[in-house]
N, C-alpha and C positions, 0 to 999 in steps of 0.2 A: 759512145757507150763505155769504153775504156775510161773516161776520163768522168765518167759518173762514177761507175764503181771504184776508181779510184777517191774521189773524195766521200763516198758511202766506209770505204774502209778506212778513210782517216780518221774519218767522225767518231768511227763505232773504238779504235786505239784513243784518241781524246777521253770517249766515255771511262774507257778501262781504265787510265791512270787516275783523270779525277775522281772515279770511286774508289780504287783499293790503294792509292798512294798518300803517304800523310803529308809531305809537301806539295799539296794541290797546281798549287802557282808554276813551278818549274816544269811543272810535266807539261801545261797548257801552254808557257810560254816556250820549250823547246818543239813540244810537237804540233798546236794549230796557236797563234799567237792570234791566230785574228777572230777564235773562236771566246778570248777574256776579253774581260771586263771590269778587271782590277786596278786599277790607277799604281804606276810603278811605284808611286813615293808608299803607297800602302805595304805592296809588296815587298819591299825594303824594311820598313819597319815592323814586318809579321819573322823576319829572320832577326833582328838585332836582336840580341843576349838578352836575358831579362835581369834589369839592378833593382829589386821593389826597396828601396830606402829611401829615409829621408835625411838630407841631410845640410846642418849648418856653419858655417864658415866664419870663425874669427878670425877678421886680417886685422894685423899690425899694425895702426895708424899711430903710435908712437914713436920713442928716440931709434928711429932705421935711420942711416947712411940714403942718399938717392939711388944708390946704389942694391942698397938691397932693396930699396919700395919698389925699383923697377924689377928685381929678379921676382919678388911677391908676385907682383902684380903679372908679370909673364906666365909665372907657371901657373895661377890661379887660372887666369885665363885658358891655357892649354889645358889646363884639369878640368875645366869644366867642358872644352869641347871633345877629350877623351869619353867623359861621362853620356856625353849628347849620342854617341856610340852604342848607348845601352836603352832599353825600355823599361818604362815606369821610375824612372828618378825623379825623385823633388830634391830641390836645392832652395836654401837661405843663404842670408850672409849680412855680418853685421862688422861694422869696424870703429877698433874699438882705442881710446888713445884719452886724452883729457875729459873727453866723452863718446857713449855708444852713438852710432851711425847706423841707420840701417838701409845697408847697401840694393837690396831687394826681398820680398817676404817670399815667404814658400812658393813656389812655384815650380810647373811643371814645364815650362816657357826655357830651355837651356838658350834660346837662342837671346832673348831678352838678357837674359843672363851674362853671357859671353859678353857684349855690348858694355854693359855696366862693369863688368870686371877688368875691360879692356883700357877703361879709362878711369881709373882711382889715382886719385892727384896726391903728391906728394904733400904729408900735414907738417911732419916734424912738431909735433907734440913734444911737451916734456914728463909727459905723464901718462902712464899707459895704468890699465886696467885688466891682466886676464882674467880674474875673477868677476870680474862686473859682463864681461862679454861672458864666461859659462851660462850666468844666470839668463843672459837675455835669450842667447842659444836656447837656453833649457824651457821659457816658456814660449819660445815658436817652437820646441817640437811633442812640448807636451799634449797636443790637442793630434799628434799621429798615433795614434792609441792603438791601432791596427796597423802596424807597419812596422819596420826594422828601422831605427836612428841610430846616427851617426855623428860628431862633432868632430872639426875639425879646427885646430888650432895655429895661426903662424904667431911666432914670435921671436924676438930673438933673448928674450928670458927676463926681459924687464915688468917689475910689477912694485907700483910704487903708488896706485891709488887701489882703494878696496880692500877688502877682508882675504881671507886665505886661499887662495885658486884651490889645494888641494882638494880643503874641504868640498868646497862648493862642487868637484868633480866629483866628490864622494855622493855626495847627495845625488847628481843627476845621472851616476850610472845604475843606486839604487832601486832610485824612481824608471826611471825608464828602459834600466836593462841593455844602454846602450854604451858604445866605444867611443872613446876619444881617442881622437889622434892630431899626432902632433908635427909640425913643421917647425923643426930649428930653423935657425937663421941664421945661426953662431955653427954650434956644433953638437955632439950629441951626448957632452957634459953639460949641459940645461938643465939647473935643477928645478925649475920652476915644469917646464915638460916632464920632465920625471915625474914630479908630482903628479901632475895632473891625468897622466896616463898610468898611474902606480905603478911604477917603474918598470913596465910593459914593452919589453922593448920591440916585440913585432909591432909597435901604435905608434915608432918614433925614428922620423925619417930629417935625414941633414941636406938641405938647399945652402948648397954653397957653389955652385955653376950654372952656366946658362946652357952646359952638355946634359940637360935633366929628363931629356925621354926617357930611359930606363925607369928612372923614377917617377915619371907622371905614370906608367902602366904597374910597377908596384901600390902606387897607392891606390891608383884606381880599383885594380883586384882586391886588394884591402878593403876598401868600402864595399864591394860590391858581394861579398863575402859573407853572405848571411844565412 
C-alpha cells in the first residue's frame, strides 16, 4: 500500500512540474525520468542558445604561407564547431584566390560543414580576389530575406584580381543590412579589411596564433549578435 501511494504521489509532483514549469524536460528528467519520452539529443538542442543568422565565409585561397592556410583552415574549423553550439545557424563558404570555389551552399548541416572545412588544401594562388568572393557571398545570402546575414572575410589584405572590395561591401551592407567581418591574417593594419568593414573596428579581428580560443568565442558572440 505504501509503495502505491508512494508512486500515486510521484506521479501527481511529475504532473505539477510539467504544467507550471517552463523548462519541462529537467523537471521530468530529475523527478520521474522513466515517466519522458524525449530523446536526449532533442533535449539538448531545446537548451542551446539560439544564433537565427546566416552566414558566409570567404577563406583565403590565395598568396598565404602554408603556414597561415593551416592556421585558416584551423580556426575555421573550430568556428564553425563553436557555432554548431547554437540553434538555427546557416552557414556558406566560398574560397576564393584565381577563382571563386564553393566550399559548401547554405546550409544548416554544421556537421557537413565542419568535414569540408577541416580539409581545404593548400592553393598557393597568385591571385586572389576579395571583391569577387563579396559578390558571390552576397548572392547566396540574398535569397535570406527573413533572416539576420553575416559575412565573414579571411585574408591576409591581398587583392590583385576584381574591382573595388570596398565598394562591393558597400553595396551588400546596403542591400541586405548586413555585417562584415573580417579575419586578418597579417595584422590589424589591413587596409583592404578596413575597407571592407568601414573601418569598423569591433568587425576586425587579427589570427596570428594557434592560442585562438578566446578569439573563436569573440567572434562567435559577434555573429551571433543580432
Amino acid at each position: 500500500m505504501n509503495s502505491s501511494r508512494s508512486t500515486y504521489l510521484l506521479m501527481a509532483i511529475c504532473a505539477y512540474y510539467a504544467f507550471f514549469l517552463s523548462d519541462r524536460s529537467v523537471a521530468a528528467d530529475a523527478l520521474c525520468p522513466e515517466l519522458t519520452h524525449v530523446p536526449k539529443s532533442e533535449k539538448t538542442k531545446r537548451r542551446l542558445p539560439s544564433c537565427p543568422v546566416s552566414v558566409c565565409f570567404g577563406i583565403d585561397g590565395g598568396m598565404l604561407t602554408r603556414t597561415q592556410v593551416r592556421l585558416q583552415r584551423n580556426f575555421f574549423r573550430d568556428l564553425l564547431k563553436s557555432l554548431s553550439s547554437r540553434k538555427n545557424v546557416k552557414v556558406a563558404a566560398v574560397e576564393f584566390g584565381a577563382a571563386n570555389r564553393r566550399l559548401f551552399k547554405l546550409t544548416s548541416d554544421l556537421a557537413e560543414a565542419i568535414e569540408i572545412a577541416s580539409n581545404i588544401p593548400f592553393r598557393g594562388d597568385k591571385l586572389a580576389s576579395v571583391s569577387s568572393s563579396i559578390v558571390y557571398c552576397d548572392s547566396i545570402l540574398r535569397h535570406e530575406e527573413n533572416r539576420s546575414v553575416r559575412m565573414v572575410l579571411f585574408s591576409d589584405g591581398t587583392n590583385n584580381l576584381g574591382g573595388s572590395p570596398e565598394r562591393r561591401a558597400e553595396v551588400f551592407r546596403k542591400r541586405a543590412e548586413g555585417d562584415i567581418i573580417a579575419i586578418s591574417l597579417t595584422d590589424s593594419d589591413n587596409k583592404i579589411l578596413k575597407d571592407v568593414t568601414a573601418k569598423n573596428t569591433r568587425n576586425i579581428f587579427v589570427l596570428d596564433s594557434d592560442e585562438y580560443d578566446p578569439l573563436i568565442r569573440k567572434v562567435t558572440n559577434r555573429l551571433c549578435d543580432v
